[in-house]
CHARMM-style PDB file with segment names, atoms N, HN, CA, C and O in Angstrom:
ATOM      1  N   UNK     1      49.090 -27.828 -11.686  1.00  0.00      PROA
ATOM      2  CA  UNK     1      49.115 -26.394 -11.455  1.00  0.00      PROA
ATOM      3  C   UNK     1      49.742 -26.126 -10.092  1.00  0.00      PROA
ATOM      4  O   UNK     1      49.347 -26.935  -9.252  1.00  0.00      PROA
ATOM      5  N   UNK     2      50.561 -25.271  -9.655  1.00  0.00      PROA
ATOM      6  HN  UNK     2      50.882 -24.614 -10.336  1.00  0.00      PROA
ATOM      7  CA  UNK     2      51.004 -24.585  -9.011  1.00  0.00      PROA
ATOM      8  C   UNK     2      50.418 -23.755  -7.683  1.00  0.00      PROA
ATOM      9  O   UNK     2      49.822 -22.681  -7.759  1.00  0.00      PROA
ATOM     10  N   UNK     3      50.655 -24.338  -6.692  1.00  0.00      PROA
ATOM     11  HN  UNK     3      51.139 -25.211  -6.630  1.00  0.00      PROA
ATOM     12  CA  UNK     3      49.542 -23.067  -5.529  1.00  0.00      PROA
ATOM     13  C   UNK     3      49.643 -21.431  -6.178  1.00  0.00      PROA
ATOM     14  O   UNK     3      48.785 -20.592  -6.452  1.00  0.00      PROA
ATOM     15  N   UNK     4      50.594 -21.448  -6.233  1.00  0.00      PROA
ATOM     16  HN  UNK     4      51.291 -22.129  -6.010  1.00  0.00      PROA
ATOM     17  CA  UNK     4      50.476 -20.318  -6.595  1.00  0.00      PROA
ATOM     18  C   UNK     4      50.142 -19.484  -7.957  1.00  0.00      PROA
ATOM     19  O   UNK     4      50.033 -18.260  -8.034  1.00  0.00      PROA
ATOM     20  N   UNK     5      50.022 -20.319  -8.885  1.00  0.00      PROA
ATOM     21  HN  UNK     5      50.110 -21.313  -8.823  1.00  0.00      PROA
ATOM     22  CA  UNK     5      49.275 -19.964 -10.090  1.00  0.00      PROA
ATOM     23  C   UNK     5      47.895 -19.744  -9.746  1.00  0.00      PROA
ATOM     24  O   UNK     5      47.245 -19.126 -10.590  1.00  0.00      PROA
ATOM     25  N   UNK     6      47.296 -20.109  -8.696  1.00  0.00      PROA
ATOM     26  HN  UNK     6      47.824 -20.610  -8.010  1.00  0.00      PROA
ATOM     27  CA  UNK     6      45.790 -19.350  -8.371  1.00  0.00      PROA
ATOM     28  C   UNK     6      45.681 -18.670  -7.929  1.00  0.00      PROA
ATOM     29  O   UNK     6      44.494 -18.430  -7.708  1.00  0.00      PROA
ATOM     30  N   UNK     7      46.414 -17.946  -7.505  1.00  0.00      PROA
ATOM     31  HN  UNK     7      47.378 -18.141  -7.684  1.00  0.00      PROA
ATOM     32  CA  UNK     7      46.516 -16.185  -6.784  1.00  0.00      PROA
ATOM     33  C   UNK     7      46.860 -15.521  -7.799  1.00  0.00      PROA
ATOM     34  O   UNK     7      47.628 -15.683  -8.747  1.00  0.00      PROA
ATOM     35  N   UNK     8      45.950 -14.512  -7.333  1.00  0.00      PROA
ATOM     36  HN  UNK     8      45.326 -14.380  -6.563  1.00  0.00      PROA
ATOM     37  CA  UNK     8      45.974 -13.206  -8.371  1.00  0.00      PROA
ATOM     38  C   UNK     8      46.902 -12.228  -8.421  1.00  0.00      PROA
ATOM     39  O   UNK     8      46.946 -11.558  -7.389  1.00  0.00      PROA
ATOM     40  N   UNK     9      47.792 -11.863  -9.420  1.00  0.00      PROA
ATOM     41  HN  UNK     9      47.757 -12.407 -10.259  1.00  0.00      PROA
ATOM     42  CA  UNK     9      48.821 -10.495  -9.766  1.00  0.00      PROA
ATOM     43  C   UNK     9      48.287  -9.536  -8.449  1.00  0.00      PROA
ATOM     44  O   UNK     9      47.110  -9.418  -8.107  1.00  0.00      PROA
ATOM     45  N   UNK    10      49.343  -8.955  -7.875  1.00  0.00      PROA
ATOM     46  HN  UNK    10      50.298  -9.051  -8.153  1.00  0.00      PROA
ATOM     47  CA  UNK    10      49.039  -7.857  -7.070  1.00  0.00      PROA
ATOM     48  C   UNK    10      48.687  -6.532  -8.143  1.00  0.00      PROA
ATOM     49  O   UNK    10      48.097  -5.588  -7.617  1.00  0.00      PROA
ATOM     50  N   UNK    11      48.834  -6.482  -8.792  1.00  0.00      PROA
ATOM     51  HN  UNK    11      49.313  -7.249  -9.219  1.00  0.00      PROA
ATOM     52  CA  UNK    11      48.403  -5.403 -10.000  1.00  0.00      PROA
ATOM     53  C   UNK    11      47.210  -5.850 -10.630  1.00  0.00      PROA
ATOM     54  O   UNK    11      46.467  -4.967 -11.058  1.00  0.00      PROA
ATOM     55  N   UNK    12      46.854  -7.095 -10.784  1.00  0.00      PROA
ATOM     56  HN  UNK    12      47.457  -7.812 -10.436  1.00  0.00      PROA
ATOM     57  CA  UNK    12      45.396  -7.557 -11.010  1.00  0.00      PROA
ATOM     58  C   UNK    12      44.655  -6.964  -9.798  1.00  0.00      PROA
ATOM     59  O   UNK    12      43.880  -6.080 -10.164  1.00  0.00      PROA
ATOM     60  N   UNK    13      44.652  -7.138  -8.705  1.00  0.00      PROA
ATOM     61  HN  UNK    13      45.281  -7.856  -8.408  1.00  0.00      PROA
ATOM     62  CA  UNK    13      44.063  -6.787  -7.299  1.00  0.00      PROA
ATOM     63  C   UNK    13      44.067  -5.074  -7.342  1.00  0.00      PROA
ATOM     64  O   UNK    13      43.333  -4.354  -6.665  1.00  0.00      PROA
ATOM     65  N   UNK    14      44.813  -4.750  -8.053  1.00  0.00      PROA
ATOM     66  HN  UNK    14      45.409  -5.335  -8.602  1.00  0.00      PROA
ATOM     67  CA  UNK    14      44.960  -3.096  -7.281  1.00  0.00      PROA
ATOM     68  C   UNK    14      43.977  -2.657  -8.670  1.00  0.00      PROA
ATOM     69  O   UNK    14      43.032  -1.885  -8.504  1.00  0.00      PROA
ATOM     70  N   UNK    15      44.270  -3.177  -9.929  1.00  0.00      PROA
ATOM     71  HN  UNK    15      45.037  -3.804 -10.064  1.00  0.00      PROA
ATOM     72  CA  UNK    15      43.189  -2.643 -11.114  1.00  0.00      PROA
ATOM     73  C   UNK    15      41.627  -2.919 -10.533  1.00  0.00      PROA
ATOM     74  O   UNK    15      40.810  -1.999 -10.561  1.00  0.00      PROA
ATOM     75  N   UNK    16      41.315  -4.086 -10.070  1.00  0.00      PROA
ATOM     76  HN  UNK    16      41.979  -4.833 -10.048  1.00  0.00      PROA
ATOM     77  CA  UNK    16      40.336  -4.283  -9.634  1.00  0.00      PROA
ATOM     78  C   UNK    16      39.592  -3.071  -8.348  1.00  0.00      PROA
ATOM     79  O   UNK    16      38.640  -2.291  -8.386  1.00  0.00      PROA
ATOM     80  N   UNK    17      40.618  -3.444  -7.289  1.00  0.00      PROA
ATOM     81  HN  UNK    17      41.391  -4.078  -7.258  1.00  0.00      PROA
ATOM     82  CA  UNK    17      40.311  -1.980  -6.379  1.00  0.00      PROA
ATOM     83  C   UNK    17      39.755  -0.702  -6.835  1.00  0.00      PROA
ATOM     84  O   UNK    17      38.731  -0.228  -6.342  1.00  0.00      PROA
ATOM     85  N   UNK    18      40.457  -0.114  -7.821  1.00  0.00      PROA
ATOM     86  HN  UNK    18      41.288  -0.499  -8.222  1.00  0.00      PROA
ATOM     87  CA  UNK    18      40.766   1.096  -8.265  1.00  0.00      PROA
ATOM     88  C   UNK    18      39.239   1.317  -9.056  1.00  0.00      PROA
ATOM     89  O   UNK    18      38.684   2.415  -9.098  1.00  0.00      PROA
ATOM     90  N   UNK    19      38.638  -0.016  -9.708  1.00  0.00      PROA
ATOM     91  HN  UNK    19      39.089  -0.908  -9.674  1.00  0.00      PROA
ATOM     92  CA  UNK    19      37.682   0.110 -10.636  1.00  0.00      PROA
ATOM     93  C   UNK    19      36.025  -0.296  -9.835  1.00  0.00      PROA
ATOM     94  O   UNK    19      34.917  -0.010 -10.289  1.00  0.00      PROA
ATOM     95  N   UNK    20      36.287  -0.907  -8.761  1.00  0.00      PROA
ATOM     96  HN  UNK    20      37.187  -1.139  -8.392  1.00  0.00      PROA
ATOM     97  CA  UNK    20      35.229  -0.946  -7.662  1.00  0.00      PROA
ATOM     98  C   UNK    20      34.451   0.479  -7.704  1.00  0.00      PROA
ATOM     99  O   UNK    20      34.817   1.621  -7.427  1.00  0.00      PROA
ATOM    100  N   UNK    21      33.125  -0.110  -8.204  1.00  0.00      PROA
ATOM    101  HN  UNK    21      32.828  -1.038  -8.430  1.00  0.00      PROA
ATOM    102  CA  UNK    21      32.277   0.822  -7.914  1.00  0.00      PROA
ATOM    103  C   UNK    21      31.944   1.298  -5.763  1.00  0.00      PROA
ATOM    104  O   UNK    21      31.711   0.634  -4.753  1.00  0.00      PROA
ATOM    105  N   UNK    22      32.151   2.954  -6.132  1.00  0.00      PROA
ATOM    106  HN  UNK    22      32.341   3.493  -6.953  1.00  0.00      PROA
ATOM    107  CA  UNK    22      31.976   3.112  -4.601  1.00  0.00      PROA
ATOM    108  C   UNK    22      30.427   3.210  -3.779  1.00  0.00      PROA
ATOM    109  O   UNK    22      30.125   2.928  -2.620  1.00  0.00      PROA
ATOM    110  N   UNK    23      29.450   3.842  -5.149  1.00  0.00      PROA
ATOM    111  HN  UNK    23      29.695   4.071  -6.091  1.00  0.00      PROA
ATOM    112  CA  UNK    23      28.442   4.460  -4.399  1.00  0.00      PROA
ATOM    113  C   UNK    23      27.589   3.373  -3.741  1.00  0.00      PROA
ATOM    114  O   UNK    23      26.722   3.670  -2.920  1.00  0.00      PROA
ATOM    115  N   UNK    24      27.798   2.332  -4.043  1.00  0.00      PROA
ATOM    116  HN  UNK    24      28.503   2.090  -4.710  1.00  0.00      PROA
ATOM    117  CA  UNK    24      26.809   1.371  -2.895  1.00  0.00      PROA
ATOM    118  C   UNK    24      27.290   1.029  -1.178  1.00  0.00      PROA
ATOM    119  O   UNK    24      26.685   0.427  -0.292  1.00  0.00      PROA
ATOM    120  N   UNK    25      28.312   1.542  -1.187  1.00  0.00      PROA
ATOM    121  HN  UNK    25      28.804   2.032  -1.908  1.00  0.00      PROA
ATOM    122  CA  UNK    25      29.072   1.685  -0.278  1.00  0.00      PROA
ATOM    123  C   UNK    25      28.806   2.113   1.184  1.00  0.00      PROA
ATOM    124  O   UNK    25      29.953   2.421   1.508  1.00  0.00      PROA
ATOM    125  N   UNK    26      28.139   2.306   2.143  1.00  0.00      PROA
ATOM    126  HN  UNK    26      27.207   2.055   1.880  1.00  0.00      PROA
ATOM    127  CA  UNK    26      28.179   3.187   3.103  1.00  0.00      PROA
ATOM    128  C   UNK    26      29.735   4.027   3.455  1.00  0.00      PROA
ATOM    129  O   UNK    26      30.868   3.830   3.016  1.00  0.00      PROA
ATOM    130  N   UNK    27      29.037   5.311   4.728  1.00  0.00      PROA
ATOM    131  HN  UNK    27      28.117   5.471   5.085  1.00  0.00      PROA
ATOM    132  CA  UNK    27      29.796   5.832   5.322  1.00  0.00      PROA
ATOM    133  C   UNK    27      31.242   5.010   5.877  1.00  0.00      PROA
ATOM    134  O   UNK    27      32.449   4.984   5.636  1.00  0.00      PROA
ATOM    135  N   UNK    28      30.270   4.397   6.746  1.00  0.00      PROA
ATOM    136  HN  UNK    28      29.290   4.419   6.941  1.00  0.00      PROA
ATOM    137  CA  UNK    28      31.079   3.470   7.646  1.00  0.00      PROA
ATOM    138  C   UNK    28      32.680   2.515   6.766  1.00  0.00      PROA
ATOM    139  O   UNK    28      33.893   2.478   6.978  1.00  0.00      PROA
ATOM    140  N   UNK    29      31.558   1.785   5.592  1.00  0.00      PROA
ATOM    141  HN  UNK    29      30.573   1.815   5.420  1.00  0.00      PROA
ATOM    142  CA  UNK    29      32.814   0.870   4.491  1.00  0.00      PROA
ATOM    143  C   UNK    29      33.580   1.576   4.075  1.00  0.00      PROA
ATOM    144  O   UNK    29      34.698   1.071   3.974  1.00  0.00      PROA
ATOM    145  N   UNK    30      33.427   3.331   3.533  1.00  0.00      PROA
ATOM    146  HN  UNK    30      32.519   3.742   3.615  1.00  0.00      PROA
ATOM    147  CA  UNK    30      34.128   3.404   3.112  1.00  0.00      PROA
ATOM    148  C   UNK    30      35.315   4.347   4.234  1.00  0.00      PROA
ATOM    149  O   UNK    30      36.487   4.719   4.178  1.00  0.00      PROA
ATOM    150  N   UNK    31      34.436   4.406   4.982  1.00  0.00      PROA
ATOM    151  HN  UNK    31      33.483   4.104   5.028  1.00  0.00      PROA
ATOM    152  CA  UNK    31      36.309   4.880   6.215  1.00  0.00      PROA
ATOM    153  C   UNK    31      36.955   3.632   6.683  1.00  0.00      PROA
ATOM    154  O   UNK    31      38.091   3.619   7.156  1.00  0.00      PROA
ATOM    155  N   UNK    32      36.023   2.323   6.509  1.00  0.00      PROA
ATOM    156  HN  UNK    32      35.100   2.333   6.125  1.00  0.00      PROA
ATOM    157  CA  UNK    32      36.741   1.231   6.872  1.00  0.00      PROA
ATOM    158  C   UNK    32      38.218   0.789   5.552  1.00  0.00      PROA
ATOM    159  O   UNK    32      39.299   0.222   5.713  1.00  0.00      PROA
ATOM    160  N   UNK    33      37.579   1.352   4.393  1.00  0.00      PROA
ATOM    161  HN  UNK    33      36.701   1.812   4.262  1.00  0.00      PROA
ATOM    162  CA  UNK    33      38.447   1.250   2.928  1.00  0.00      PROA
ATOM    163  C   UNK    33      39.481   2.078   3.374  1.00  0.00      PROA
ATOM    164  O   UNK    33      40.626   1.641   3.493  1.00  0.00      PROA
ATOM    165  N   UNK    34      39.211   3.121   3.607  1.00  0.00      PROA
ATOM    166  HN  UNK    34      38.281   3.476   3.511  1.00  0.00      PROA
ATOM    167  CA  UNK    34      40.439   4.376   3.568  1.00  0.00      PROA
ATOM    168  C   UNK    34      41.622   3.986   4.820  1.00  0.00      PROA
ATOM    169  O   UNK    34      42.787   4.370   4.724  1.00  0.00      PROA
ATOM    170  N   UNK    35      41.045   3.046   6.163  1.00  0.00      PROA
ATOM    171  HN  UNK    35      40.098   2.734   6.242  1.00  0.00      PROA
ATOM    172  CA  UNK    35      41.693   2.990   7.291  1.00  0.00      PROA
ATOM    173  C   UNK    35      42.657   1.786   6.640  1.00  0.00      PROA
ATOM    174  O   UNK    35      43.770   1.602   7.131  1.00  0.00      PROA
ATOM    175  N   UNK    36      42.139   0.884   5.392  1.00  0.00      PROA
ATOM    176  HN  UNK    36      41.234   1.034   4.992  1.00  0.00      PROA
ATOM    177  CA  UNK    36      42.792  -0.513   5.598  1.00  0.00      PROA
ATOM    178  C   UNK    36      44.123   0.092   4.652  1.00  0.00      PROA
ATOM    179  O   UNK    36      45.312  -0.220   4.711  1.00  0.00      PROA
ATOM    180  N   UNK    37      43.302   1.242   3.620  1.00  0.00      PROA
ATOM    181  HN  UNK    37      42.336   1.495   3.572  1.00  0.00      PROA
ATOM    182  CA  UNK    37      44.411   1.545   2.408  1.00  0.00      PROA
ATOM    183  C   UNK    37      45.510   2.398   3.001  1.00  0.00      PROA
ATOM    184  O   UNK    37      46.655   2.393   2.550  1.00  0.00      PROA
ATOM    185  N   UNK    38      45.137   3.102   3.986  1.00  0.00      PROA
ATOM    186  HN  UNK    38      44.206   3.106   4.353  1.00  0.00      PROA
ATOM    187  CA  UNK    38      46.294   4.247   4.860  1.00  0.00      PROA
ATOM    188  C   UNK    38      47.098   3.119   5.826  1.00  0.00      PROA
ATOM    189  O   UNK    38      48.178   3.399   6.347  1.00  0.00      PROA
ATOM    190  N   UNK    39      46.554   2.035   5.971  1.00  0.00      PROA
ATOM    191  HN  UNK    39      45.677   1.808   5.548  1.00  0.00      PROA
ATOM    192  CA  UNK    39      47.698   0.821   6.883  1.00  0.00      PROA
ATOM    193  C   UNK    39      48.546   0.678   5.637  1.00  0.00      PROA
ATOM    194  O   UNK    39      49.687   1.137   5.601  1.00  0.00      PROA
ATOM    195  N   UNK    40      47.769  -0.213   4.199  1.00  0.00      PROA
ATOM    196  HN  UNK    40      46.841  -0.586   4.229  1.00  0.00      PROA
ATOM    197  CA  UNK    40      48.863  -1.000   3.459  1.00  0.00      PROA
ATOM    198  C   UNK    40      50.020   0.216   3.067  1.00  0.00      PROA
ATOM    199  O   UNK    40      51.209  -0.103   3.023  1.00  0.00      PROA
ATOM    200  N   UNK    41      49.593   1.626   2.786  1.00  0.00      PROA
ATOM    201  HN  UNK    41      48.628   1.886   2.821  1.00  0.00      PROA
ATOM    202  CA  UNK    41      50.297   2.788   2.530  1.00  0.00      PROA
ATOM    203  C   UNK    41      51.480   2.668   3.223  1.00  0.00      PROA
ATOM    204  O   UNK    41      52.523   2.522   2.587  1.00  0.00      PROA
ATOM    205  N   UNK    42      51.486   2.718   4.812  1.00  0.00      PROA
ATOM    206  HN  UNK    42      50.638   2.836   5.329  1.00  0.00      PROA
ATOM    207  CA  UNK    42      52.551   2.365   5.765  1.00  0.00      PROA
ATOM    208  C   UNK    42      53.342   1.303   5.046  1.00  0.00      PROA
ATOM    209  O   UNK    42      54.394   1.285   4.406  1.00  0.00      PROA
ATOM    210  N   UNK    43      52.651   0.641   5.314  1.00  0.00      PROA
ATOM    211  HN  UNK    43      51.797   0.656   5.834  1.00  0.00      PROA
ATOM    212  CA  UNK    43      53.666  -0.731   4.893  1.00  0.00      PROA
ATOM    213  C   UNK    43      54.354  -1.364   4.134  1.00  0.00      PROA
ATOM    214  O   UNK    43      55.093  -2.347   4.208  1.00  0.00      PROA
ATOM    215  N   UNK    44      53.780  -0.177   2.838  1.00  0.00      PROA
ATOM    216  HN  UNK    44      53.180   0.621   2.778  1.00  0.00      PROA
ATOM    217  CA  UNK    44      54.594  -0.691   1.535  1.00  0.00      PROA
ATOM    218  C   UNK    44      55.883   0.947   2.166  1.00  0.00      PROA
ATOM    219  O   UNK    44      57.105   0.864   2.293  1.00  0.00      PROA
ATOM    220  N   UNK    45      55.057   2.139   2.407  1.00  0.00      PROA
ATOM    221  HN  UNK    45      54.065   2.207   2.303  1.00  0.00      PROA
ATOM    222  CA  UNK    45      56.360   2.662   2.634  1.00  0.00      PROA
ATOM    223  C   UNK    45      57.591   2.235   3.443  1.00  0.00      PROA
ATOM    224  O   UNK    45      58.768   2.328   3.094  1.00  0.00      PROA
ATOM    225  N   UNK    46      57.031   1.683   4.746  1.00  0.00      PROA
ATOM    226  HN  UNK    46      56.075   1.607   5.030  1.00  0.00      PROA
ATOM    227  CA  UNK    46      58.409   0.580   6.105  1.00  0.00      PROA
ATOM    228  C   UNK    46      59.139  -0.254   5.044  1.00  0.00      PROA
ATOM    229  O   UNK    46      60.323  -0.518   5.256  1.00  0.00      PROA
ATOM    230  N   UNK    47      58.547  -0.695   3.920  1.00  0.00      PROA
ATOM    231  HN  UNK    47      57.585  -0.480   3.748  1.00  0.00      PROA
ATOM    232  CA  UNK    47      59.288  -1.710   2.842  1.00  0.00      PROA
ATOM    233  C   UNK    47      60.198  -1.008   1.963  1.00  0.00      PROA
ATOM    234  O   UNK    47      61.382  -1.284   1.770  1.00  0.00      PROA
ATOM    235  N   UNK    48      59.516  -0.062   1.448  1.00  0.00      PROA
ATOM    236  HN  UNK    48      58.554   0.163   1.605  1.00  0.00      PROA
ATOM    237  CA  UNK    48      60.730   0.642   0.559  1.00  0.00      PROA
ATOM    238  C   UNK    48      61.713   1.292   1.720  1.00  0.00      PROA
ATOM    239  O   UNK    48      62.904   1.189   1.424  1.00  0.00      PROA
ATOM    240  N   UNK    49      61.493   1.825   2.758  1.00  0.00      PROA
ATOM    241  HN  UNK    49      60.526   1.909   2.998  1.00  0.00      PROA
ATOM    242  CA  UNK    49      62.281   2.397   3.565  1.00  0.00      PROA
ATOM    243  C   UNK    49      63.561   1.301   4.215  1.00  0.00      PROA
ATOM    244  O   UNK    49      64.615   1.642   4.752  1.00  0.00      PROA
ATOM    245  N   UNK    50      63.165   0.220   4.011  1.00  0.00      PROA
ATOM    246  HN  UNK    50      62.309  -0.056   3.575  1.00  0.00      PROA
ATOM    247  CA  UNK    50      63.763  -1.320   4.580  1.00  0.00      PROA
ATOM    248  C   UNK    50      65.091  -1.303   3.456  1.00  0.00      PROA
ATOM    249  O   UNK    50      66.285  -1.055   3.623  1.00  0.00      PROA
ATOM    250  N   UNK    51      64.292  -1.689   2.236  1.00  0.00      PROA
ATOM    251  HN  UNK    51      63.322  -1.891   2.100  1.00  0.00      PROA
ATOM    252  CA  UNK    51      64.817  -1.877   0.655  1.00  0.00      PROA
ATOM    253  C   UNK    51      66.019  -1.219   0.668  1.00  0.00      PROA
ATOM    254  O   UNK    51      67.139  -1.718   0.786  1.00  0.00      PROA
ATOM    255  N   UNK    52      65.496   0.762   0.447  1.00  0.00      PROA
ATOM    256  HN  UNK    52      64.587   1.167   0.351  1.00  0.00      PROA
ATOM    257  CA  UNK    52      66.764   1.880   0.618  1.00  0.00      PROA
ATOM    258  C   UNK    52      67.890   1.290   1.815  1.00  0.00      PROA
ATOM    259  O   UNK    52      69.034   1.061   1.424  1.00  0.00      PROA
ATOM    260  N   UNK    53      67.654   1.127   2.811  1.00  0.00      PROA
ATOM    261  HN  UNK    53      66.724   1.313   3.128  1.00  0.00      PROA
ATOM    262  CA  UNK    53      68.458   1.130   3.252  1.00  0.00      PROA
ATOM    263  C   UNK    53      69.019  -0.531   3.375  1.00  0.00      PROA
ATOM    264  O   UNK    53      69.487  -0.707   4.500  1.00  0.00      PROA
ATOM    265  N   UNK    54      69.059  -1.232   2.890  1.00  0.00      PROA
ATOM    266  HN  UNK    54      68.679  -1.089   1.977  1.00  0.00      PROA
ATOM    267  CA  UNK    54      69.673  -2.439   2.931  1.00  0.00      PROA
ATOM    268  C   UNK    54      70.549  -2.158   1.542  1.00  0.00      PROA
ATOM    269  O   UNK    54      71.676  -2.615   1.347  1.00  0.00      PROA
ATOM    270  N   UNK    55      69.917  -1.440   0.753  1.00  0.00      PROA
ATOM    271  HN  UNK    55      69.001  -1.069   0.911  1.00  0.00      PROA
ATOM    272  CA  UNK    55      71.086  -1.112  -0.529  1.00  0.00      PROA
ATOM    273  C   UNK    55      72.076  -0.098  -0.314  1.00  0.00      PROA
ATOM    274  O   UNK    55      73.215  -0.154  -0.778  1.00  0.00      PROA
ATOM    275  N   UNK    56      71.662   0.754   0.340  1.00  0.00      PROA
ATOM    276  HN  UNK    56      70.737   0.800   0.718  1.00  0.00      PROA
ATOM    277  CA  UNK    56      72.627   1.607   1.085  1.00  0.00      PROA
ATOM    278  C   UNK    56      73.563   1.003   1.980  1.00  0.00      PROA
ATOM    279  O   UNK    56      74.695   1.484   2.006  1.00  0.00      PROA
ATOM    280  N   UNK    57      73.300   0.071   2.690  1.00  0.00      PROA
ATOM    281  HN  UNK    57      72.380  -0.320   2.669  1.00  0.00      PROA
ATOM    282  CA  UNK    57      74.335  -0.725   3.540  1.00  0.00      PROA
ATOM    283  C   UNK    57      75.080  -1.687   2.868  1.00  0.00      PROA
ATOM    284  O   UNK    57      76.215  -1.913   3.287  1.00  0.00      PROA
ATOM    285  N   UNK    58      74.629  -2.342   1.837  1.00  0.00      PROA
ATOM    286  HN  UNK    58      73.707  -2.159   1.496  1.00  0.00      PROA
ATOM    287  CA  UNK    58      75.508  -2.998   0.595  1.00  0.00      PROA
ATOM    288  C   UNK    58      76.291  -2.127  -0.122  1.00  0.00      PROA
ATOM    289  O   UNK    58      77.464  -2.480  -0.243  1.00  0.00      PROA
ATOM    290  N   UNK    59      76.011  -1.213  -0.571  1.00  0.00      PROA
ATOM    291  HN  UNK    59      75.058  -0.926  -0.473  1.00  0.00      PROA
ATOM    292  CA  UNK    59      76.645   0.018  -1.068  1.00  0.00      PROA
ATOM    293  C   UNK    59      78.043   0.308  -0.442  1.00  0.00      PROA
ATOM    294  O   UNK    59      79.184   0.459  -0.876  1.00  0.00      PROA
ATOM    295  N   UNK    60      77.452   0.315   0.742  1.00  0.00      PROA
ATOM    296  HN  UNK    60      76.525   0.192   1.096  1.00  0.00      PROA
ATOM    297  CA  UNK    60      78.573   0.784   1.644  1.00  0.00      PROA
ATOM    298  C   UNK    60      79.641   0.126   2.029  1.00  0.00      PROA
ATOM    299  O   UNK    60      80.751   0.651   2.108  1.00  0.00      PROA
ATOM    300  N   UNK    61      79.388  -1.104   2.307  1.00  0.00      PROA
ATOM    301  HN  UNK    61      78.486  -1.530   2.243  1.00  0.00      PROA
ATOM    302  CA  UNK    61      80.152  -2.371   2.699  1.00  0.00      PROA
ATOM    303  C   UNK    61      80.993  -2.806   1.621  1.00  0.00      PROA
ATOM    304  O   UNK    61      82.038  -3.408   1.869  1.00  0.00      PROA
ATOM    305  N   UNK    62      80.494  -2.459  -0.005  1.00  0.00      PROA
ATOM    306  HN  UNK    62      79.645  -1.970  -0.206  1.00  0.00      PROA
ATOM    307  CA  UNK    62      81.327  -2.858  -0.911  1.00  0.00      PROA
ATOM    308  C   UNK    62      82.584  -1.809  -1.512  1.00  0.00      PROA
ATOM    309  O   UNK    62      83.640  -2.130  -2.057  1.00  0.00      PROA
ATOM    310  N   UNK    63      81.980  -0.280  -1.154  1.00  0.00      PROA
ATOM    311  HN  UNK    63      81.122  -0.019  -0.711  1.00  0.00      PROA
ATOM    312  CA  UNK    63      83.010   0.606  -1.409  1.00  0.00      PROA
ATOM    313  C   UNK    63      84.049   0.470  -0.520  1.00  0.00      PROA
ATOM    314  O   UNK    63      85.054   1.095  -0.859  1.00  0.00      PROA
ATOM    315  N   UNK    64      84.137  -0.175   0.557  1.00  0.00      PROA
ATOM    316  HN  UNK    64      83.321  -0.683   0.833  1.00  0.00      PROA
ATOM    317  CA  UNK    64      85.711  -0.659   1.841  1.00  0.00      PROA
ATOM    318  C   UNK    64      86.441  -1.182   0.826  1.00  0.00      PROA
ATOM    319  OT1 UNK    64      87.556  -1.653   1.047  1.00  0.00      PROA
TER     320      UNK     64
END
């Protein structure tokens, strides 16, 4: 087997998230949830924002 056949689908992980029961939760966990999910938010947006523009600069470089 593969290292990496034991890590889980990032879409396995996010179904799971999504289906996490909250109410046992405190105050505190769950602004700690919202602070970690408003970071990965950033970061997948800096990624698509990366993405766009590296295709935009291929784009560009190939219409010369």
């Amino acid at each position: 087997m593969e290292p990496d056949d034991a890590l889980p689908r990032p879409s396995d992980l996010l179904s799971q998230l999504v289906r996490q029961d909250l109410d046992p939760l405190s105050v505190a966990e769950l602004e700690a949830r919202v602070a970690a999910l408003e970071g990965e938010i950033a970061r997948c947006r800096q990624r698509i924002e990366r993405a766009v523009n590296h295709k935009a600069s291929a784009d560009a470089l190939f219409r010369q």
